[in-house]
C-alpha positions in Angstrom: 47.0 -16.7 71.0 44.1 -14.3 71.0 40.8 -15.2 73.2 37.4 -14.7 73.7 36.1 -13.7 76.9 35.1 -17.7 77.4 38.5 -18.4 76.6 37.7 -19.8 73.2 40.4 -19.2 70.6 39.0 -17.2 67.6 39.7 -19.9 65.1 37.4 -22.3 67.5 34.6 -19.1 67.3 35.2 -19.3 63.7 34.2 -22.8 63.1 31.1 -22.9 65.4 30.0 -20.2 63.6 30.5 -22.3 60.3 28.8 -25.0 61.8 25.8 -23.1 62.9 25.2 -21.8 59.1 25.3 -25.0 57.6 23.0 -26.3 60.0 20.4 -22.9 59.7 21.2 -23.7 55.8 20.3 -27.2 56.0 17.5 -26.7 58.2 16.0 -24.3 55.4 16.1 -26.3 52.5 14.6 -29.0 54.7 11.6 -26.8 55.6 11.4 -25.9 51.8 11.3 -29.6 51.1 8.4 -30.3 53.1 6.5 -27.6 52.6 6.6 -28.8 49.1 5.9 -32.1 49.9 2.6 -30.3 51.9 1.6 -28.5 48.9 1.8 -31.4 46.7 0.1 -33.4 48.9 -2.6 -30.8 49.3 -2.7 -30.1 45.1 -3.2 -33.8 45.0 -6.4 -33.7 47.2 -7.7 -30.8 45.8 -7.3 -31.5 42.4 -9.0 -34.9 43.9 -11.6 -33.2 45.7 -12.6 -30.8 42.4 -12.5 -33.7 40.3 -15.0 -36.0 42.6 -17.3 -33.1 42.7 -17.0 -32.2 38.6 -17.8 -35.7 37.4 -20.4 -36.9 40.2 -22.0 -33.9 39.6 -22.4 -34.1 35.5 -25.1 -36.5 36.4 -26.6 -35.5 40.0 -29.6 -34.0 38.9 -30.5 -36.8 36.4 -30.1 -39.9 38.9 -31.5 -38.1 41.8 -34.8 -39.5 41.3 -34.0 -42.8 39.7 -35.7 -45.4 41.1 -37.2 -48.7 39.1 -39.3 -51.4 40.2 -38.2 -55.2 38.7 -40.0 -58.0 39.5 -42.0 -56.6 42.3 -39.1 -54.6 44.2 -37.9 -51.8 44.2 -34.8 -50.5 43.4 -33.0 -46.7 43.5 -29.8 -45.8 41.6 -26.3 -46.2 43.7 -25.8 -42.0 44.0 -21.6 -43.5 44.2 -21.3 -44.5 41.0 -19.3 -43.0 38.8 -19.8 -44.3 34.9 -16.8 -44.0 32.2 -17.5 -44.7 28.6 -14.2 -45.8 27.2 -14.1 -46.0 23.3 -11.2 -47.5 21.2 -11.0 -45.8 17.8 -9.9 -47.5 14.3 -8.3 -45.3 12.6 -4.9 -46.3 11.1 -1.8 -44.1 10.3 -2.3 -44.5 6.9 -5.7 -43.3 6.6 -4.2 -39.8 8.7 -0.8 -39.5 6.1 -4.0 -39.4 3.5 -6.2 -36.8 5.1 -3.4 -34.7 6.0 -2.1 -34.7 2.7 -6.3 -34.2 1.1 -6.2 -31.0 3.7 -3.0 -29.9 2.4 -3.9 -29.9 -0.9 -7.1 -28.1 0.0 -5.3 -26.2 1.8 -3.0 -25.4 -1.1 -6.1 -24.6 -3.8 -8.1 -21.9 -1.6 -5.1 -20.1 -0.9 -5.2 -19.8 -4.4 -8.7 -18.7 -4.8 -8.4 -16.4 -1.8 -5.6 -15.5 -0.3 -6.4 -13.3 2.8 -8.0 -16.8 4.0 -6.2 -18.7 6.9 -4.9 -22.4 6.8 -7.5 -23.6 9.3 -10.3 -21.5 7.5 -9.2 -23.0 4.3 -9.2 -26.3 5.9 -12.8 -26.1 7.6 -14.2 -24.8 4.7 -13.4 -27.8 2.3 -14.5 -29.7 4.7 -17.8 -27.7 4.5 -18.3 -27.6 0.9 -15.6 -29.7 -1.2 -15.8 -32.5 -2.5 -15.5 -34.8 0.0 -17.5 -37.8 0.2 -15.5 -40.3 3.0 -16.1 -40.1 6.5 -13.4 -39.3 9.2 -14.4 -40.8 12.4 -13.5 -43.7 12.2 -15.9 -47.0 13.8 -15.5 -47.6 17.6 -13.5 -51.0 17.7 -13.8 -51.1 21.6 -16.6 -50.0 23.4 -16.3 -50.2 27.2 -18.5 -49.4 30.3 -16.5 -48.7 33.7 -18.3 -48.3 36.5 -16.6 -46.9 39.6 -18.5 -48.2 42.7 -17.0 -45.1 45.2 -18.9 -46.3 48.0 -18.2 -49.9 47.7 -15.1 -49.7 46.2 -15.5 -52.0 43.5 -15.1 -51.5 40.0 -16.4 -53.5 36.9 -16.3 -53.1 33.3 -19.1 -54.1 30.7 -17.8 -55.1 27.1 -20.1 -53.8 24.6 -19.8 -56.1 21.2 -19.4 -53.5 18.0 -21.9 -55.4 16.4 -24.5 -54.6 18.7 -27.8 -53.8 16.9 -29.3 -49.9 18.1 -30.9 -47.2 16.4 -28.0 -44.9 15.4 -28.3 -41.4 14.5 -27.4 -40.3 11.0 -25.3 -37.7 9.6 -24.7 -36.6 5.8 -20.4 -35.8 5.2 -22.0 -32.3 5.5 -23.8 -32.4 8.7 -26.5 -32.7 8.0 -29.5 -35.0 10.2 -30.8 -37.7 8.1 -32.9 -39.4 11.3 -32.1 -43.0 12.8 -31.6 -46.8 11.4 -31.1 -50.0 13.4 -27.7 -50.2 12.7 -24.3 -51.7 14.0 -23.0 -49.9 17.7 -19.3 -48.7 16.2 -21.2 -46.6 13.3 -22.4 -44.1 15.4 -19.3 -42.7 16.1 -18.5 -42.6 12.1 -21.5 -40.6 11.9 -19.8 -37.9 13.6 -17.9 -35.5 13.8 -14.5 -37.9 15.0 -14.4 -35.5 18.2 -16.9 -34.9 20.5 -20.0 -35.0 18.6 -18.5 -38.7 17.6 -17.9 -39.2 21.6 -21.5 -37.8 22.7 -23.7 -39.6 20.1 -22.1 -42.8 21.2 -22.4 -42.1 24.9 -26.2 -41.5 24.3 -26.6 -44.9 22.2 -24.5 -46.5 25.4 -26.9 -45.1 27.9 -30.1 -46.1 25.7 -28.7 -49.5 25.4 -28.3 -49.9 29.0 -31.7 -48.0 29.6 -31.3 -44.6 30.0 -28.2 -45.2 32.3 -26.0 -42.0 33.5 -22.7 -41.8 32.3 -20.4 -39.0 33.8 -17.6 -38.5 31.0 -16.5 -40.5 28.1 -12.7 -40.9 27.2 -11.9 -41.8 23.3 -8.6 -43.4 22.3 -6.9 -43.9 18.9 -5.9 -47.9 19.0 -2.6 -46.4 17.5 -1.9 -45.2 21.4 -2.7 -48.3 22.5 1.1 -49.2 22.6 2.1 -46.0 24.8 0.0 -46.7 27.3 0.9 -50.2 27.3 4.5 -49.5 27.8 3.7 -46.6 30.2 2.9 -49.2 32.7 6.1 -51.8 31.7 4.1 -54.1 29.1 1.6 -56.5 29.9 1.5 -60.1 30.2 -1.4 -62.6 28.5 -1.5 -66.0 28.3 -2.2 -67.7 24.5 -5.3 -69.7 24.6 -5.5 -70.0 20.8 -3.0 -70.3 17.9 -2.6 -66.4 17.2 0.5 -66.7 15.1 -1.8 -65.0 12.4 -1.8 -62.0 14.6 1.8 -62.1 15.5 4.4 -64.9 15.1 5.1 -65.0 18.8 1.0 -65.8 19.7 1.8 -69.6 20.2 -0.7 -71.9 21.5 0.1 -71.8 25.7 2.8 -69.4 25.8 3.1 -66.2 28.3 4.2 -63.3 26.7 5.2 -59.7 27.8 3.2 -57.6 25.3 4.9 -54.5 24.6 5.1 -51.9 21.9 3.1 -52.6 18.6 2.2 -56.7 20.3 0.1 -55.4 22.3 -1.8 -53.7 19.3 -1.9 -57.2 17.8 -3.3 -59.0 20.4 -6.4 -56.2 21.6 -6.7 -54.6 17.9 -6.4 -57.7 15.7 -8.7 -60.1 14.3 -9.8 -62.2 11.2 -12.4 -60.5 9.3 -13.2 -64.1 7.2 -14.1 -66.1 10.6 -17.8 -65.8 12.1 -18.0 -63.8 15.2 -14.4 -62.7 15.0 -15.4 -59.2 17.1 -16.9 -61.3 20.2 -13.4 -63.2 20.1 -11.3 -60.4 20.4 -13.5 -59.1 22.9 -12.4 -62.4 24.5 -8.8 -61.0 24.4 -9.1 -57.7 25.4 -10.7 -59.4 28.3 -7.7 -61.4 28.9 -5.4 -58.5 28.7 -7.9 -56.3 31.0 -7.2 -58.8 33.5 -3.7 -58.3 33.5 -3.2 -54.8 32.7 -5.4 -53.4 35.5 -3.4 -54.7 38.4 -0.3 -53.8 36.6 -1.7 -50.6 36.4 -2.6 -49.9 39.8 0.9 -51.1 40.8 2.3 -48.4 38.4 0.7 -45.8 40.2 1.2 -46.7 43.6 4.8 -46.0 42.5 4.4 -42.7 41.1 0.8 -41.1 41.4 1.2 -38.7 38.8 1.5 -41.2 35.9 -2.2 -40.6 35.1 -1.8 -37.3 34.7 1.4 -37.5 32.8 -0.4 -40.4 30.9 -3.7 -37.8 30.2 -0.8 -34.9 28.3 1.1 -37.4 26.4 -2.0 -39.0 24.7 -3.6 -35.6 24.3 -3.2 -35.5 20.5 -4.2 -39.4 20.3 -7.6 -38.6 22.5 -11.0 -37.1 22.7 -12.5 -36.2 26.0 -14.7 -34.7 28.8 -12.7 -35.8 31.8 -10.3 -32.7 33.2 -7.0 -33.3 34.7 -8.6 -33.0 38.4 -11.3 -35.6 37.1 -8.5 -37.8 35.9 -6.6 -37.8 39.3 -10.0 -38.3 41.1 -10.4 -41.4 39.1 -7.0 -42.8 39.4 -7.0 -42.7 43.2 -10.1 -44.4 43.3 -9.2 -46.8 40.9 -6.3 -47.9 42.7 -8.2 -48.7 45.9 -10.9 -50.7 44.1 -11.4 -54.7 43.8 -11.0 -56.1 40.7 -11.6 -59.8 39.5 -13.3 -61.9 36.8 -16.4 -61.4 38.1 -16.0 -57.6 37.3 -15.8 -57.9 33.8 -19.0 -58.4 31.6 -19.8 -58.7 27.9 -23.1 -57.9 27.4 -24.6 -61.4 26.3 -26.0 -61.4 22.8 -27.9 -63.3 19.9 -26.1 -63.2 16.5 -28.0 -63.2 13.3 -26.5 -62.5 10.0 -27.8 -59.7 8.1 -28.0 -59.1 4.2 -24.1 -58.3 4.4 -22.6 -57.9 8.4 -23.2 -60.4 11.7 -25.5 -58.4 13.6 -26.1 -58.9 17.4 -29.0 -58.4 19.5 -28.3 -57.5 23.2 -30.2 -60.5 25.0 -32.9 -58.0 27.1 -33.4 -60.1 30.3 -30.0 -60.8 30.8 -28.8 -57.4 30.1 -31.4 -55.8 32.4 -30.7 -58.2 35.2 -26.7 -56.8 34.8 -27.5 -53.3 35.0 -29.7 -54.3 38.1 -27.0 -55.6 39.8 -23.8 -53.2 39.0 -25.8 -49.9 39.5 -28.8 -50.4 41.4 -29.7 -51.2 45.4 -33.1 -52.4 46.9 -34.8 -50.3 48.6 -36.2 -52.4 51.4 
């Protein structure tokens, strides 16, 4: 039998050999493997690191200085805040199977006056001059205030009633400024545009309200992807205070129940329109399912990190925002590292009147300054 000069038969030589490629092989993929983990790892942080700068510095220059005296101290603005306005939009399928249809049809009858004109062109420009005479928007149905202590780590949210009373900026169907009227909160977004004019002229009532606070990005959701972000994080469980059974069958008085799919549109979205105050009760409830669907939440994305961003493409054509992708996973790993309780969540405390046809709410100024005083300002001492 033929030998190596160690004595080794070749079929021995043969196999080491073997063995030694598998195990360069195997030691290759592995250092492919972890350099991939390192680059993912290092995306992650940069993408963090872009994001934290982006949105703390959309209001830098206008908080630098901010510094208020109450009662006979004096306080300065926390420079680690970092303010979300988060907006829940009405706007059912219906009315979008109608307005797709209208700009169809438009659509449809300037191709027939000019034909060299585009779809979107033809579109735009009915919208422009036809005969339109509804609004788009759609009211703001939620209106919430998260503010991301980054220092601290602490987060709390401020509920915003619909019905509060503010001077809203009005717009003809065309465009057109037609000045301010103390009206309801949720109308300024119909006044816009439904996109980011919509999103800007209610961040600017929101910071008025709350006394020319700073706000860093806003984030507007149709309630119609309410559900997919429900189920994104496995459902949510609430506990029935109430007989809801008008909202949904399975809303028994003292039940628990796993809200998933269109429930959970039900029990945030729904309300009786015939019963006094029926906004500040369902603010109730999404109160109640804030309280359950932010820990469930962070658990979610302990378990995979990138649900945010996945979360922030499949809403895209549900959603209206200012926050990038990097801002997005800047705000989700803080997020997850914040406290969260009861005593984070606020309604800003109002007195309801009834006006010639709508409740109408007056923010209750003491109480709602004293808030603000304590979420985003420290003593200088």
């Amino acid at each position: 039998m033929e030998q190596n000069k160690e004595g080794l038969t070749l079929a021995i030589v043969k196999k080491r050999k073997k063995r030694r490629k598998r195990i360069k092989v195997i030691l290759i993929i592995a250092g492919i493997i972890v350099a991939l983990c390192i680059c993912a790892v290092a995306a992650f942080f940069i993408l963090r690191k872009v994001g934290e700068n982006s949105l703390k510095g959309n209001v830098q220059n206008q908080a630098k200085e901010n510094y208020i005296t109450y009662q006979g101290k004096k306080y300065q603005y926390k420079k680690d805040m970092v303010n979300i306005l988060c907006l829940g939009v009405d706007i059912r399928q219906e009315n979008l199977d109608e307005w797709a249809q209208e700009d169809a049809q438009a659509q449809e009858e300037a191709s027939q006056e000019n034909e060299s004109e585009s779809k979107q062109e033809a579109i735009e420009r009915q919208k422009l001059t036809g005969n339109k005479t509804e609004r788009r928007a759609g009211q703001a149905d939620a209106i919430f205030l998260v503010a991301l202590d980054t220092k601290e780590h602490t987060m709390d949210v401020i509920a915003v009633p619909r019905d509060t009373m503010v001077p809203v900026k009005k717009y003809s169907v065309s465009g057109e400024y037609e000045g301010t009227q103390e009206m309801q909160i949720t109308l300024q977004h119909a006044y816009g545009d439904g996109k980011e004019q919509s999103c800007e002229l209610m961040e600017e009532a929101v910071s008025n309200l709350f006394y020319q606070l700073p706000i860093n990005g806003y984030c507007s959701i149709n309630m119609l992807a309410l559900p997919i972000v429900n189920d994104a994080v496995g459902g949510v469980t609430v506990h029935i205070d109430e007989d809801l059974t008008l909202l949904n069958p399975e809303f028994t008085t003292g039940s628990d129940v796993l809200l998933q799919g269109e429930a959970a549109m039900d029990f945030v979205g729904g309300r009786d329109i015939t019963v006094a105050q029926s906004s500040l009760a369902r603010i109730g409830r999404q109160k109640e399912y804030l309280m359950s669907f932010v820990p469930t939440a962070k658990k979610a994305i302990k378990k995979d990190i990138t649900l945010p961003v996945q979360l922030y493409q499949t809403l895209s054509q549900y959603m209206v925002t200012d926050i990038s992708a990097d801002e997005v996973t800047y705000l989700a790993s803080e997020g997850i590292q914040c406290d969260f309780s009861q005593d984070n969540l606020h309604i800003v405390d109002v007195d309801v009147q009834m006006g010639e046809q709508y409740e109408e709410y007056y923010a209750k100024d003491d109480e709602l300054y004293q808030m603000i005083i304590d979420i985003f300002y420290e003593e200088i001492k």
